[in-house]
C-alpha positions in Angstrom: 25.2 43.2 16.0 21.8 42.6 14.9 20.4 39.5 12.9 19.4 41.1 10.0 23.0 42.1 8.9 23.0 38.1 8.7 22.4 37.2 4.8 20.2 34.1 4.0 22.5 31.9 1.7 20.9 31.7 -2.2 19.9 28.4 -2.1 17.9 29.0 0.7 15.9 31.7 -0.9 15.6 30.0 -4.4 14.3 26.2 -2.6 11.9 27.3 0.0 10.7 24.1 1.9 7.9 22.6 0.1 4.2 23.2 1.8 3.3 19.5 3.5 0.4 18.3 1.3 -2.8 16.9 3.4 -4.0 13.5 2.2 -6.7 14.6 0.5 -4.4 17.3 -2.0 -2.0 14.3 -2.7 -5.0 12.2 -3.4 -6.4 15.2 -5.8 -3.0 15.2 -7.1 -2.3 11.3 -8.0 -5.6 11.4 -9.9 -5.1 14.3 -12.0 -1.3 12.6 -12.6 -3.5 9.2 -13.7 -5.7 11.3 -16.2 -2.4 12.8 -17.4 -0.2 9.3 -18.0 -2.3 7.7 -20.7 -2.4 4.4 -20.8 -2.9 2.4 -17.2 -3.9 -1.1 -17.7 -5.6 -2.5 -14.1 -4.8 -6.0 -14.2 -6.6 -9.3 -12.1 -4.2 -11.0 -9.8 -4.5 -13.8 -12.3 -3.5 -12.1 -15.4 -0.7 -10.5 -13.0 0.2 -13.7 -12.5 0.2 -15.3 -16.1 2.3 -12.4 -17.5 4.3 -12.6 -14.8 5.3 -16.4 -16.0 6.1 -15.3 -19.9 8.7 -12.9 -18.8 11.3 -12.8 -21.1 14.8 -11.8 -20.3 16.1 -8.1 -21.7 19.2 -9.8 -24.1 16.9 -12.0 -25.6 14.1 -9.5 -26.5 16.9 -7.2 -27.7 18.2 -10.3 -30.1 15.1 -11.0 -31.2 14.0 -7.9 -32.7 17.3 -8.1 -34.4 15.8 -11.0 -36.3 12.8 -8.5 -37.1 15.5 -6.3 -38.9 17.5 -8.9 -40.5 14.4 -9.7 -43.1 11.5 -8.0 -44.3 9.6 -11.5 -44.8 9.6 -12.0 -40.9 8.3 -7.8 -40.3 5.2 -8.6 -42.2 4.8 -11.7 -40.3 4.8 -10.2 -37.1 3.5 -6.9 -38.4 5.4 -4.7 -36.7 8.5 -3.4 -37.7 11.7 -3.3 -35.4 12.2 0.1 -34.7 8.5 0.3 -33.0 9.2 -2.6 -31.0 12.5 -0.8 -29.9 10.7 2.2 -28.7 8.1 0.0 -27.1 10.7 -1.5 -25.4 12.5 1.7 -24.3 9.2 2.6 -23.1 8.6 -0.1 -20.8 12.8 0.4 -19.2 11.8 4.0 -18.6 8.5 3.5 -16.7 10.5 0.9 -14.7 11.7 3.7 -13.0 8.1 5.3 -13.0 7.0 1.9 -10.8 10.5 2.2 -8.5 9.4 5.4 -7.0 6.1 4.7 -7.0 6.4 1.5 -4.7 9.3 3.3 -2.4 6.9 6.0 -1.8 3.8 3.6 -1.5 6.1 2.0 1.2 7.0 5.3 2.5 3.6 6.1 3.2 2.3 2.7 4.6 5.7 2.8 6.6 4.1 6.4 8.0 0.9 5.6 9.0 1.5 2.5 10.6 3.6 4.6 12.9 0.7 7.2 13.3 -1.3 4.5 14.1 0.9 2.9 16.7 1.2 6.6 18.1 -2.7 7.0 18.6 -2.9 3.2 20.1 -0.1 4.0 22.8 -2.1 7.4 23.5 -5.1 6.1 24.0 -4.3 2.8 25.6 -2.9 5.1 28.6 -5.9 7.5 28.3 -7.8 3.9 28.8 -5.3 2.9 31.5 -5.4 6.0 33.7 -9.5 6.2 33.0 -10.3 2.8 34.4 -8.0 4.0 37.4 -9.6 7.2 38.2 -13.1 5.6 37.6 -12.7 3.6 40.9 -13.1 6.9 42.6 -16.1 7.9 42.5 -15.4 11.4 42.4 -14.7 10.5 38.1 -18.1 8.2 38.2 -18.6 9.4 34.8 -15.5 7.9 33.6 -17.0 4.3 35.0 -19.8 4.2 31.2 -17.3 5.1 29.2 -14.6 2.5 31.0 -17.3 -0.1 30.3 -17.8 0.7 27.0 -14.0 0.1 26.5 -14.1 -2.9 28.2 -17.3 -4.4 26.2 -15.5 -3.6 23.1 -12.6 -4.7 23.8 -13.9 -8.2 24.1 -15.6 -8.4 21.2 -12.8 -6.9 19.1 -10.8 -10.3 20.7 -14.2 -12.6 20.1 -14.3 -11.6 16.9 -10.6 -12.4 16.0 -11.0 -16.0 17.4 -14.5 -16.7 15.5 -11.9 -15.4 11.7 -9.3 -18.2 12.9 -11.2 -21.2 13.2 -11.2 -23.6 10.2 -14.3 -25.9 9.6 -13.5 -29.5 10.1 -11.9 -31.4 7.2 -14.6 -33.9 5.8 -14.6 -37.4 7.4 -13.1 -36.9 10.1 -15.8 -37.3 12.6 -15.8 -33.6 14.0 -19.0 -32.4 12.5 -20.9 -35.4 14.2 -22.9 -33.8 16.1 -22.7 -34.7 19.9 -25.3 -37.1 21.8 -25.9 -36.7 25.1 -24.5 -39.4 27.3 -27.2 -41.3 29.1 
């Protein structure tokens, strides 16, 4: 019996796997999708951070537009009748779920790359390991430049790092005194 007497099941043939996107079509693709969403508001961490404290909670926005409906006097104080509010507010629930995805596949991809990256550094931290090996022989002497290169930056990746970490001293407390020699 031969395999194409086998038949491919329907849902099979009507969801072929998707084609995997390179970074630079998903990047083409999230920026079209910007232009598309209207109205995206970039905010400061400080603004973030101020709106962030006025949050009020979903039962007591729903109760207060209520109020809006209950009198005309207080719709043309606020200036905006209930009904608009209530959209707005469905508005804001709906692209909750916008902003769910969005961060789970943020996360998703972050998650990703840190794992490519933790690939490549295992990789080449034994290419480095078994170069500096074979570079002892000097049958691979033109490993032994690019060994050294390695090496030189190596340290100052490891300089650097301790340079970011200090703190200047706090003032007054006698560490930026600058030293004497002793007679």
């Amino acid at each position: 019996m031969s395999n194409s007497n086998i038949e491919t099941p329907a849902a099979a043939v009507e969801n072929p796997p998707a084609a995997t996107l390179t970074p630079e079509a998903v990047v083409e693709q999230l920026r079209t999708l910007r232009t598309q969403m209207g109205e995206i508001t970039p905010l400061t961490p400080a603004q973030r951070s101020a709106l962030r404290k006025t949050k009020v909670p979903n039962d007591v926005l729903q109760a207060s537009i209520n109020v809006i409906d209950s009198a005309d006097l207080i719709q043309q104080a606020v200036g905006q009748p209930a009904d608009e509010l209530r959209n707005l507010f469905t508005e804001a629930n709906r692209w909750t779920a916008v902003e769910d995805e969005l961060r789970l596949l943020l996360n998703g991809i972050a998650g990703a790359n840190l794992i490519r990256r933790q690939r490549v550094a295992l990789v080449s931290g034994r290419a480095y390991s078994i170069g500096a090996q074979l570079a002892r022989d000097p049958a691979h002497a033109v490993l032994v430049p690019q060994v050294q290169e390695i090496k030189r930056l190596k340290r100052l990746s490891r300089r650097k790092k301790a340079q970011t970490t200090d703190t200047p001293p706090a003032p007054g407390s006698g560490a930026e005194t600058s030293e004497k020699p002793k007679p």
